[in-house]
C-alpha positions as CSV (number, residue, x, y, z in Angstrom):
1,X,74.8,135.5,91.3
2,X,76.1,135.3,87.9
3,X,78.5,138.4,88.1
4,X,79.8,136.4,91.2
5,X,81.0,133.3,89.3
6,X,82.2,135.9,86.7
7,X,84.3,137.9,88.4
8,X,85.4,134.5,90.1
9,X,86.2,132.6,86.8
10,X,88.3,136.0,85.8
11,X,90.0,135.9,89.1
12,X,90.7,132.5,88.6
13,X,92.0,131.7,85.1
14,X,92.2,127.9,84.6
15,X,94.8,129.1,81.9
16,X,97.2,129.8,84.5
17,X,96.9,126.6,85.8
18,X,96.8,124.2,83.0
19,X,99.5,126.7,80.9
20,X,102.6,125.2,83.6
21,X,100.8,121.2,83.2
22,X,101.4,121.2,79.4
23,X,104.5,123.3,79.5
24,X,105.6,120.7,81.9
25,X,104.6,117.7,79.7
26,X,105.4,118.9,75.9
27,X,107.8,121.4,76.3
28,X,110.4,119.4,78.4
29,X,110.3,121.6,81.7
30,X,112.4,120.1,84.2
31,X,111.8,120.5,88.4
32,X,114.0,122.3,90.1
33,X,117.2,120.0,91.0
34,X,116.7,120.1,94.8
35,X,113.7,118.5,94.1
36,X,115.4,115.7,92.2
37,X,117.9,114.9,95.0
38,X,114.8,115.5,96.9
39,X,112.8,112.5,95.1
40,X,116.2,110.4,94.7
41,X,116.6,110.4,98.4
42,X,112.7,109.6,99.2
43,X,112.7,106.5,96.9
44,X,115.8,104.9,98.2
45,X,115.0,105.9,102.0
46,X,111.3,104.1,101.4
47,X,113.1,101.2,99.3
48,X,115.6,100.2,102.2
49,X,112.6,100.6,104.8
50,X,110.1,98.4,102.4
51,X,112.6,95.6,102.6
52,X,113.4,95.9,105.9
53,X,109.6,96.0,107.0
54,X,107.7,95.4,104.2
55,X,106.0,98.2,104.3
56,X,106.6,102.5,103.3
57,X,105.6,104.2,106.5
58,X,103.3,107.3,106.3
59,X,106.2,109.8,108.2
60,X,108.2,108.7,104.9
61,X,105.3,109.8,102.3
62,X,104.3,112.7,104.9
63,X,107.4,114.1,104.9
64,X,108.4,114.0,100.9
65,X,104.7,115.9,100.0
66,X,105.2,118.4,102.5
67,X,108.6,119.0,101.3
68,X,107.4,118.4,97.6
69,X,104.8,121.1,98.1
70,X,107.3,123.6,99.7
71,X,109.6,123.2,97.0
72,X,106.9,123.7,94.4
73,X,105.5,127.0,95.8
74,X,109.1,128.6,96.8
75,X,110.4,128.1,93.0
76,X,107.7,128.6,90.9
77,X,104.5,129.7,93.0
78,X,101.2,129.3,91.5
79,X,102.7,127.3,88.8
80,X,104.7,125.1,90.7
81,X,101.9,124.4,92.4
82,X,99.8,123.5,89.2
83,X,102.9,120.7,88.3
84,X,103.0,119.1,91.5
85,X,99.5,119.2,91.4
86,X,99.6,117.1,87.9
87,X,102.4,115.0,89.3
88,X,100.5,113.5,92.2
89,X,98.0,113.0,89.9
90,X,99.6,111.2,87.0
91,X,101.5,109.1,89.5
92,X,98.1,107.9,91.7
93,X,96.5,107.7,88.7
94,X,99.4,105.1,86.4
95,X,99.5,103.0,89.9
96,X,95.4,102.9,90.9
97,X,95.0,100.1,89.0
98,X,96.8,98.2,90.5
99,X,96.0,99.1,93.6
100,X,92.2,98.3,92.7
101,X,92.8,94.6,91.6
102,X,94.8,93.9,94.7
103,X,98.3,93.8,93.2
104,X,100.1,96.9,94.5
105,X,100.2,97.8,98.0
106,X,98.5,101.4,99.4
107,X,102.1,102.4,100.2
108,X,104.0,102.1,96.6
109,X,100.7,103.8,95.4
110,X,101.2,106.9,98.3
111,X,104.8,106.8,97.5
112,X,104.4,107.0,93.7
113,X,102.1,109.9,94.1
114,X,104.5,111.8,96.6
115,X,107.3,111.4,94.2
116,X,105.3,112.6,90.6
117,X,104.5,115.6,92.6
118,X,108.5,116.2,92.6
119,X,109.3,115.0,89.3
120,X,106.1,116.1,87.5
121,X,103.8,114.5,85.0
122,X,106.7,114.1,82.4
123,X,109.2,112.2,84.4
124,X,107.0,110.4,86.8
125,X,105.7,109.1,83.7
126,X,108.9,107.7,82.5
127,X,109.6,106.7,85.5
128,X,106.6,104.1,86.0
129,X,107.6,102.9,82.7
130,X,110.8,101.4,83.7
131,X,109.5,100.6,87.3
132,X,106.5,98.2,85.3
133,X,109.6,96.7,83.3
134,X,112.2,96.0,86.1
135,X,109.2,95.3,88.5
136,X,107.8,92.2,86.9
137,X,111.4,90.7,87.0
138,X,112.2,91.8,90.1
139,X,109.4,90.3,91.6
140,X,109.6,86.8,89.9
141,X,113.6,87.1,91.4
142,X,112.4,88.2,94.8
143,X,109.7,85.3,95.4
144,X,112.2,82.4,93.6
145,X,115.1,83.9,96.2
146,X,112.4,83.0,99.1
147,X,111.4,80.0,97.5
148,X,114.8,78.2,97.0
149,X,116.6,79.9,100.4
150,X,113.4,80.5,103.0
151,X,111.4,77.4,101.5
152,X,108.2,79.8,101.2
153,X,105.8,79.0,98.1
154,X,105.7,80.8,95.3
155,X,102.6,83.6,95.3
156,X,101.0,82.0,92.4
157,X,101.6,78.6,93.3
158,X,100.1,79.1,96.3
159,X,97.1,81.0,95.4
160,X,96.3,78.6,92.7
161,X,96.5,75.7,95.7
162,X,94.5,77.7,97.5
163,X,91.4,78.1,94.7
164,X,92.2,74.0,94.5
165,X,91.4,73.7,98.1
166,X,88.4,76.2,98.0
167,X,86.8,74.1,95.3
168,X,87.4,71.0,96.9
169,X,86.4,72.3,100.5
170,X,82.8,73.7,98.8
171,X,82.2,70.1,96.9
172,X,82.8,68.3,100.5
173,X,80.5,70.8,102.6
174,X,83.7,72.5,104.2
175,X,85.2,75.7,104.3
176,X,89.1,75.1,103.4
177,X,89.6,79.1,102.6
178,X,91.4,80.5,105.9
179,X,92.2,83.9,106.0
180,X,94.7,83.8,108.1
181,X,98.4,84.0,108.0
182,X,98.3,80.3,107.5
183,X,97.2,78.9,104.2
184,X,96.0,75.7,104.0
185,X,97.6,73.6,101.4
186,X,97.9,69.9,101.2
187,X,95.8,67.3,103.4
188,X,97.0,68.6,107.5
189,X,99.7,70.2,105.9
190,X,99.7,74.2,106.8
191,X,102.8,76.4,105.6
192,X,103.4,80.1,105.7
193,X,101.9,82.5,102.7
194,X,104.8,84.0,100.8
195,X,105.6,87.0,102.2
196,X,105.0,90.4,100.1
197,X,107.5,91.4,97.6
198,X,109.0,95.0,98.3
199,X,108.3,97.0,95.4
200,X,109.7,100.0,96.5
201,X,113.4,99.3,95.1
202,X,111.6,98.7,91.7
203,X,109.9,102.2,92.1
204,X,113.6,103.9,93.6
205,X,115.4,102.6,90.3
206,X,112.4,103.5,87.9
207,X,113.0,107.1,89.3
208,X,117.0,107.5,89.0
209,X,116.6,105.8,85.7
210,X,114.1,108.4,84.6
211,X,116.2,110.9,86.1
212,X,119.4,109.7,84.2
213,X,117.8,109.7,80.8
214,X,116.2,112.9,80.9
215,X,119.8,114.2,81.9
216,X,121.6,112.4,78.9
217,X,119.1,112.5,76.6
């Protein structure tokens, strides 16, 4: 049994996967530019379609790892395998928090992943550095553009009403916390939740910018 995992771990180097991963991280490897235009065109398609819908379908995330994965394999094999691999990973992994407190949607987290696996740990790195930066503003923008043209309350202003209204509803011996698409705000006064801000645009222009800088750094 021993010999078996042996000759296994010899067949099976972990060198030859983690070799490409730090190659890919320190010493500035870049992916293959189909797989940029690749990524470029994912993120905007998915950004149009998240405002439009509010929402990044699965045929959209689907279709970029397939395509990621083929890419991988056809120019580098094994090791471009190993990258996309460590792309998905570092790109799940920077937007899981996130995702665990309730604050980024399951799609922006699929469509992060999908698109580390074509740019790699490196870039996918840089480029959820810039999408944390210009998403915070773009999100404050979004919700004050709703606000002041659609009349919809601000997310934190109405979550904070809400937690009002829960207290209040506990102290009276009612239940004042619907989950439903209505919130319910002032005395018999019931208006719309905000609607979801589309982060995808945030995350298609964190990926060009990464994409630019590596290219004119």
């Amino acid at each position: 049994m021993l010999r078996i995992v042996y000759w296994v771990a010899v067949a099976i180097n972990p060198c030859d996967f983690v070799s490409p991963v730090t190659d890919a991280v320190f010493n500035r490897v870049q992916p293959a530019p189909l797989a940029l235009i690749l990524a470029i065109a994912l993120a905007i398609v998915a950004a149009a379609k998240d405002v439009v819908t509010r929402r990044v379908p699965n045929k959209i995330v689907l279709a970029g790892s397939l395509g990621g994965v083929l890419l991988a394999v056809l120019q580098s094999g094994v090791d471009g395998l190993a990258i996309w691999f460590a792309g998905t990973a570092v790109g799940s992994t920077l937007l899981l928090p996130g995702f665990l407190l309730r604050m980024t949607g399951g799609g922006d987290l699929k469509l992060v992943a999908v698109l580390g696996g074509l740019l790699g740990p490196r870039l996918i790195l840089h480029a959820v550095m810039v999408y944390y930066l210009v998403g915070a503003v773009w999100a404050v923008a979004y919700s004050l553009h709703g606000s002041i043209v659609n009349g919809r309350p601000l997310p934190f202003l109405r979550l904070w009403r809400r937690r009002a209204g829960c207290s209040t509803g506990a102290a009276a011996g009612t239940d004042r916390c619907a989950t439903d698409q209505y919130a319910d705000l002032d005395d018999g006064h019931r208006t719309p939740n905000a609607e979801p801000v589309p982060m995808a645009p945030a995350i298609a222009f964190g990926v060009c910018a990464a994409i630019w800088l590596a290219h004119h750094s």
